[in-house]
DODRENMI-77624 format. One record per residue (C-alpha): residue in three letters; y, z, x. Coordinates in steps of 0.02 Angstrom, whole numbers, padded with zeros to 5 digits, always signed. Layout:
// DODRENMI-77624
AlaYZX;...
// end
This chain:
// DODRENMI-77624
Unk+00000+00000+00000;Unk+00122+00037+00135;Unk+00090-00125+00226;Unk+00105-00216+00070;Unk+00291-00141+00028;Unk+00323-00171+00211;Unk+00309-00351+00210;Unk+00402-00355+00040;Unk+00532-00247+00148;Unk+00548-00374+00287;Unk+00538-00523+00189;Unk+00698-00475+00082;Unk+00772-00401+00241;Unk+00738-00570+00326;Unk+00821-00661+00200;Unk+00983-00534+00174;Unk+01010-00531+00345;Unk+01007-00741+00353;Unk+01124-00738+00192;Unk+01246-00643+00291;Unk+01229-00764+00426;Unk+01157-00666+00545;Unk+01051-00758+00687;Unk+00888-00784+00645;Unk+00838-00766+00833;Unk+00909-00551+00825;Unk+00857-00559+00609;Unk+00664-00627+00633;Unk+00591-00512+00770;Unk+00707-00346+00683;Unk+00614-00375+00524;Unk+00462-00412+00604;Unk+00445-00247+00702;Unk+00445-00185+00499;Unk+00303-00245+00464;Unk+00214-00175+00644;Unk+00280-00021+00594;Unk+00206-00012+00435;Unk+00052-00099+00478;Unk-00010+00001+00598;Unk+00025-00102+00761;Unk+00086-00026+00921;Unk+00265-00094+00977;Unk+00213-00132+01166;Unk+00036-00187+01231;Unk-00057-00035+01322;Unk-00107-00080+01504;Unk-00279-00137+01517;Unk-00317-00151+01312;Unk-00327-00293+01210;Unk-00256-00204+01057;Unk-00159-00307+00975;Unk+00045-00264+00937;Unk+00199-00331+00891;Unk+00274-00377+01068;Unk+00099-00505+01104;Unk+00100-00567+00899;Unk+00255-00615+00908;Unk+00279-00693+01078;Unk+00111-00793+01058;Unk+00180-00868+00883;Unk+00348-00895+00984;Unk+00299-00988+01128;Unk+00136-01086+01035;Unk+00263-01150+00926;Unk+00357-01217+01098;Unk+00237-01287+01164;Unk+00153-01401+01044;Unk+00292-01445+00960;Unk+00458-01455+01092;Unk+00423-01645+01142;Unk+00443-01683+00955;Unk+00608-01571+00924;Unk+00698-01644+01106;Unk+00667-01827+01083;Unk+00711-01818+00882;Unk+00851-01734+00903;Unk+00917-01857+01053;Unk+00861-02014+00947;Unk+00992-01943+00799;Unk+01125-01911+00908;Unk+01101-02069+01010;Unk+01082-02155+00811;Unk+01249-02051+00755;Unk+01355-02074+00931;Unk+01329-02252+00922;Unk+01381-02261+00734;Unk+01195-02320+00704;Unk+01176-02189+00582;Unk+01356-02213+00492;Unk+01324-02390+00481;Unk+01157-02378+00379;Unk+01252-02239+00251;Unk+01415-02348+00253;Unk+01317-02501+00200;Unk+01239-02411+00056;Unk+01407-02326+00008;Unk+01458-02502-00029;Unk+01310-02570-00092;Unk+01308-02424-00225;Unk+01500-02373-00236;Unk+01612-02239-00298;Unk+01556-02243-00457;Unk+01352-02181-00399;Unk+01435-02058-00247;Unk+01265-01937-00277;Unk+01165-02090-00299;Unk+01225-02154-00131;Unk+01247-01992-00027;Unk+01047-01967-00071;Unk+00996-02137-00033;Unk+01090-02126+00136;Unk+00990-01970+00173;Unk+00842-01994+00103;Unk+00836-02164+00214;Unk+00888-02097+00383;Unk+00754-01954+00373;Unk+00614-02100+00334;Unk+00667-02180+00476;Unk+00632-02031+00589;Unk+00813-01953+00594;Unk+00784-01751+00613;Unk+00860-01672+00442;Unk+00996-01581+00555;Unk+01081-01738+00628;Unk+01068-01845+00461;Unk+01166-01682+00362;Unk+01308-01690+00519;Unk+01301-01882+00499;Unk+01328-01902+00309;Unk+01423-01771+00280;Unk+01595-01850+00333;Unk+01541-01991+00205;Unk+01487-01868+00068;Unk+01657-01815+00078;Unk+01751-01968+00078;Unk+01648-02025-00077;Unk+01679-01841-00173;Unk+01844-01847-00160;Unk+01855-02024-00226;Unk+01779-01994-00375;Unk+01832-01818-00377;Unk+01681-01708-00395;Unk+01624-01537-00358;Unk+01628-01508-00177;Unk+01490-01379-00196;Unk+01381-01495-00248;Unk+01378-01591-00061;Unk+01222-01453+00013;Unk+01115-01496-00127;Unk+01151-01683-00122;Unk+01115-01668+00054;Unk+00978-01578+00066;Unk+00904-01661-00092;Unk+00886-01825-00003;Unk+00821-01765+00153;Unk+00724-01631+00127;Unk+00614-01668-00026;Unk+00520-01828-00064;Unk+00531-01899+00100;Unk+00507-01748+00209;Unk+00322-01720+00160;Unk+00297-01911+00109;Unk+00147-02015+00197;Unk+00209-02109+00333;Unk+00344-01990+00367;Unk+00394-01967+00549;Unk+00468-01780+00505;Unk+00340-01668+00600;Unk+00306-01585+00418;Unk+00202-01747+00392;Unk+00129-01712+00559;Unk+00070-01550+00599;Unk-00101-01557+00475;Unk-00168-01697+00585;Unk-00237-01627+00746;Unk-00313-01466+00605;Unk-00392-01593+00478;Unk-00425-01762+00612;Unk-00300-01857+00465;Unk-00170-01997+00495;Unk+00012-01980+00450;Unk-00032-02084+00304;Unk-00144-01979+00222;Unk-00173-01980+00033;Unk-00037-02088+00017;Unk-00065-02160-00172;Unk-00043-01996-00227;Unk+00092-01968-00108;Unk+00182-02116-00167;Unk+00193-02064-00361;Unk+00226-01908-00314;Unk+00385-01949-00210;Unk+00440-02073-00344;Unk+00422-01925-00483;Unk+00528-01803-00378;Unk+00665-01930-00323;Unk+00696-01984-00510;Unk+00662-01825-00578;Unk+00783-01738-00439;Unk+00918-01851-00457;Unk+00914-01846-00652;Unk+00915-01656-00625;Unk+01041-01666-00501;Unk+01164-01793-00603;Unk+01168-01663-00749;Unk+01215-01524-00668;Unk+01371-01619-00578;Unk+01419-01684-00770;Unk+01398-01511-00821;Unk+01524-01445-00702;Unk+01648-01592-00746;Unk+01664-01551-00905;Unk+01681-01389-00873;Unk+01814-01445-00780;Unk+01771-01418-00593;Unk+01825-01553-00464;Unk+01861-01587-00282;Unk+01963-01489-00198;Unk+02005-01554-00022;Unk+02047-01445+00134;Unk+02138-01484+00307;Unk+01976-01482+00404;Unk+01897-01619+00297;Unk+01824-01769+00419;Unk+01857-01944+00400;Unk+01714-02053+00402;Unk+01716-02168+00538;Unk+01805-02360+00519;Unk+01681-02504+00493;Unk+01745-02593+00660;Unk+01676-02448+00768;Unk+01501-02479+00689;Unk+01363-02577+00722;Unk+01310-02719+00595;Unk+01190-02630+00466;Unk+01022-02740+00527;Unk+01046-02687+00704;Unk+01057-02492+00638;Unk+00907-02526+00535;Unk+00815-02577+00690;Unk+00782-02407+00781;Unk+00720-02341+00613;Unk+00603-02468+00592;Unk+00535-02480+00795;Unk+00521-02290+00740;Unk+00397-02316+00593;Unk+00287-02475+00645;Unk+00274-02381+00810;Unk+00195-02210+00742;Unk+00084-02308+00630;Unk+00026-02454+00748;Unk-00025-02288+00884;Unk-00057-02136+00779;Unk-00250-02167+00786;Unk-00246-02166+00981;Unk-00120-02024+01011;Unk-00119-01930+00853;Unk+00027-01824+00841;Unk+00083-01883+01013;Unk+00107-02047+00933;Unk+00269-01956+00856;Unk+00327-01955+01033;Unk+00319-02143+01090;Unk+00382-02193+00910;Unk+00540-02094+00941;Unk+00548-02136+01133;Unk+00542-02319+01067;Unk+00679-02268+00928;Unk+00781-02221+01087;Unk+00759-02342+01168;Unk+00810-02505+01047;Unk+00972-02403+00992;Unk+01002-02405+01168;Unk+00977-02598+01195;Unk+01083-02649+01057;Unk+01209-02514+01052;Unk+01256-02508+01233;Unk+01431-02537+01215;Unk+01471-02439+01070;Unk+01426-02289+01113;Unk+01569-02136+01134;Unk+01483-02012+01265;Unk+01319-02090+01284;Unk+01278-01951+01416;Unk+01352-01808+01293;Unk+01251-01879+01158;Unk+01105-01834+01259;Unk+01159-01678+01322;Unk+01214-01610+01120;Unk+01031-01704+01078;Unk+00962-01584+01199;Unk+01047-01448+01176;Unk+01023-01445+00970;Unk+00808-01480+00996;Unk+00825-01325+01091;Unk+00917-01218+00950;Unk+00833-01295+00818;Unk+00662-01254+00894;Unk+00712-01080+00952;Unk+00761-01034+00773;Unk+00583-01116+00709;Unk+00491-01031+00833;Unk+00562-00845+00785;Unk+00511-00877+00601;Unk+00348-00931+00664;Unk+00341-00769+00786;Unk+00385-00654+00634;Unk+00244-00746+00537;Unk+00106-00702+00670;Unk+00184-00524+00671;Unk+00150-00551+00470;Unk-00014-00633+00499;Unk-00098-00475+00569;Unk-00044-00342+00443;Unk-00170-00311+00309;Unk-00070-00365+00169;Unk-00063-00514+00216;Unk-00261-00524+00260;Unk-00295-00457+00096;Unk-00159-00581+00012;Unk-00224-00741+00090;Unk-00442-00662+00045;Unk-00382-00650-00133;Unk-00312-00830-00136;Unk-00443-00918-00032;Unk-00588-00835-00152;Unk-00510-00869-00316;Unk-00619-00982-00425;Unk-00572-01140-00451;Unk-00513-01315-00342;Unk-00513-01249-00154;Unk-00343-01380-00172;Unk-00253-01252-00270;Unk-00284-01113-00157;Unk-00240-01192+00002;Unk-00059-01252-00091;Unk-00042-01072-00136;Unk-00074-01006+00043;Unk+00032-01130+00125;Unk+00183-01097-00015;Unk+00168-00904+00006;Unk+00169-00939+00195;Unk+00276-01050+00212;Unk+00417-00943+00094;Unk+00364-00788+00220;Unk+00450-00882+00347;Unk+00579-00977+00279;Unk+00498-01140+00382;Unk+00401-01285+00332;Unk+00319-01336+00510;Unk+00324-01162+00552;Unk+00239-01091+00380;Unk+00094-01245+00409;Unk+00056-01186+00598;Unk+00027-01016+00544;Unk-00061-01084+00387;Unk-00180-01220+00444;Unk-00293-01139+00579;Unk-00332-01003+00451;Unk-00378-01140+00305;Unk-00439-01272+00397;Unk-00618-01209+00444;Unk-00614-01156+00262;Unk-00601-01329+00199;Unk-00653-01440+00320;Unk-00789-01494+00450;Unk-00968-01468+00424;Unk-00974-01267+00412;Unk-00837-01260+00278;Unk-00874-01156+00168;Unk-00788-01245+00012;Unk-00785-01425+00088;Unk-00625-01541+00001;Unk-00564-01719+00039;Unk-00447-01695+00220;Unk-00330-01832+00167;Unk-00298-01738-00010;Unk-00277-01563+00094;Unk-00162-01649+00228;Unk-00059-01709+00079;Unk-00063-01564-00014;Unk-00026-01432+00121;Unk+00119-01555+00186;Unk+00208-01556+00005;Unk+00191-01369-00042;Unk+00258-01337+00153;Unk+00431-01407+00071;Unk+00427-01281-00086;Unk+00464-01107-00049;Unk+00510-01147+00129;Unk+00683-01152+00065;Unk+00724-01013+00009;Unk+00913-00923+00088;Unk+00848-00898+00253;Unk+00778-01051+00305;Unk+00879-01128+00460;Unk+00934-01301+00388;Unk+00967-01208+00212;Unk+01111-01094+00317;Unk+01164-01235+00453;Unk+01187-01375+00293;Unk+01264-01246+00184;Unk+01376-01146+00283;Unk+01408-01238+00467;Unk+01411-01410+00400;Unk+01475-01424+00234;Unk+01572-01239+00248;Unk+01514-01177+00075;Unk+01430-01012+00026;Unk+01253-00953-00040;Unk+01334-00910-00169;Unk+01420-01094-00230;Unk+01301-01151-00161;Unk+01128-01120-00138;Unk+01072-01094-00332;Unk+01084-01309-00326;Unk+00992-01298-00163;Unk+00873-01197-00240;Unk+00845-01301-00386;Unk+00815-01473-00311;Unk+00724-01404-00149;Unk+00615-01293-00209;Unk+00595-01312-00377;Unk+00582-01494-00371;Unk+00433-01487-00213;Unk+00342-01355-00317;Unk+00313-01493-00475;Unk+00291-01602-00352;Unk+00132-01491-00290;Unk+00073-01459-00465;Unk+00050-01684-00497;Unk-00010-01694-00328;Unk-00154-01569-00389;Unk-00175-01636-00544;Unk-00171-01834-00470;Unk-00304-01799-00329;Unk-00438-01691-00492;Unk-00405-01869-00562;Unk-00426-01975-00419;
// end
């Protein structure tokens, strides 16, 4: 019992502490010594034991984390600053501003996201790149500027995140734990994504009338960006180019190099925005350095969520949560989506809820000595969608970075459209995908 309100303790402290904007990198490992403390585990390691304790849980979660996963963070974060430096990036969401216009701003602000993530942009650098954009196109046709997080984070975040084909590590991180391919269950995957773009955006669309009528609009501040002028941009074909060397890459090599494909698809993404951008870039060496420099924050901040969740891992609540969810009766399917959702809302982290999650419920599921044996390519799919549910909640890194360092809101504007469209949204999402692979 006292583990169990200990981890309900450092879960709400967790996310309190991130809604006050306190670091997650001093917020994850406070809360997690909670849960040693009311678990039962020792602080420190004792010399020549191998009990375990908060200092080795957490460091081993931290520094796993690092290491399989760092390649993947440094090159795509350098390919979206090297795709946003050379106006790559502001090109492709330019070009469907105009295709689209004023008149479908959300429409267009979505489609610009929802695009650059598909095309292997990391979520952080396609907020930072549309956001100047987002604003230009709010204040033209004069709509709630509170409403630019969940636009944001609506088209990047949600049915393309967790889609098959997806370069976004989320997509990734079940292969090497189920031998898939990015492209795993993707029939299902596709209706799926279709369902929670339409149903999103219609969701999405009503709340902004709402709040017109109700007579909200923009308001604009001194601080607001300009987007950048067409003649410093690259034609629209040429920025479509890295995405695409990005995607046929991954696929043509993901059966030889599995997740490691990720890495040559981006290298190559690098690479032709390079070629055809070379005289258009700004600071082509500062776009590195910032590239560098934000794969190394953004993983950082993953990794302490992921540390707190192997501090969480070994208390018995959680033990006793994940037994009761992995023996309910019933589609093995359903349990696994529930694991990874409660585990993935533990930690506020999509990749870092499914690292924690899969090495527990893979030898469940799959491989000859599982004990309730299911189709990988429906798991992969499943466990990558439900990863983008609950992993939203307040104190999830891009949730704070979009909401208060790039668009300069608050939680409490906010976050409650975040909420809806990011978490709610994924969550349906999980229940068709269940229902579509009983089906199919």
């Amino acid at each position: 019992m006292v583990s169990i309100i200990g981890l309900a303790l450092a879960l709400a402290l967790l996310v309190y502490l991130a809604m006050r904007g306190m670091s997650i990198l001093i917020a994850a490992p406070l809360c997690a010594i909670i849960i040693a403390l009311t678990s039962g585990l020792a602080l420190l390691p004792v010399k020549d034991t191998h009990e375990a304790s908060f200092a080795v849980n957490y460091m081993t979660g931290f520094t796993g984390f690092f290491r399989d996963w760092f390649l993947m963070f440094l090159l795509g974060a350098i390919f979206g600053k090297v795709m946003e430096d050379s106006g790559a990036a502001h090109s492709v969401a330019h070009w469907i501003v105009s295709k689209l216009g004023v008149r479908h701003a959300v429409l267009a602000v979505v489609a610009a996201c929802a695009i650059l993530t598909y095309g292997g942009v990391s979520v952080f650098i396609v907020a930072f790149s549309v956001y100047p954009m987002a604003v230009g196109l709010f204040r033209e046709a004069n709509l709630p500027r509170r409403f630019l997080p969940g636009t944001i984070a609506f088209g990047s975040v949600t049915f393309t995140m967790t889609s098959a084909g997806s370069p976004e590590i989320q997509n990734w991180i079940p292969i090497p734990y189920l031998g898939t391919t990015p492209w795993a269950g993707w029939q299902v995957s596709l209706i799926v994504a279709v369902f929670m773009a339409i149903s999103g955006y219609f969701w999405l669309s009503r709340m902004v009338q709402k709040a017109i009528a109700n007579g909200e609009q923009f308001h604009g501040r001194a601080d607001d960006p300009e987007p950048r002028s067409a003649g410093t941009m690259p034609h629209p074909f040429l920025s479509l180019l890295p995405l695409a060397a990005v995607l046929s890459t991954s696929f043509a090599l993901q059966g030889t190099y599995d997740k490691y494909a990720l890495v040559i698809a981006l290298a190559a993404g690098i690479g032709v925005a390079t070629i055809f951008n070379l005289k258009r870039f700004t600071d082509f060496g500062g776009a590195l350095t910032l590239g560098a420099t934000g794969a190394v924050i953004a993983i950082a901040n993953t990794c302490a969520v992921v540390g707190f969740g192997s501090v969480a891992k070994g208390s018995p609540a959680f033990q006793a949560a994940l037994d009761a969810v992995t023996s309910m009766p019933g589609s093995p399917l359903v349990a696994a989506a529930l694991a990874v959702t409660v585990i993935c809302g533990l930690t506020g982290s999509a990749s870092g809820g499914q690292v924690i999650a899969l090495p527990l419920l893979a030898p469940l599921y799959v491989g000859p000595e599982a004990a309730q044996p299911v189709n990988p390519e429906a798991l992969h799919r499943v466990v990558a969608i439900a990863s983008g549910g609950l992993d939203s909640l307040p104190h999830n890194g891009y949730v704070v970075t979009t909401i208060r360092a790039i668009c300069g809101e608050t939680h409490k504007d906010a976050y409650g459209i975040v909420g809806a469209l990011t978490v709610v949204i994924p969550a349906v999402g999980v229940i068709l995908a269940l229902v579509l692979f009983s089906v199919f």
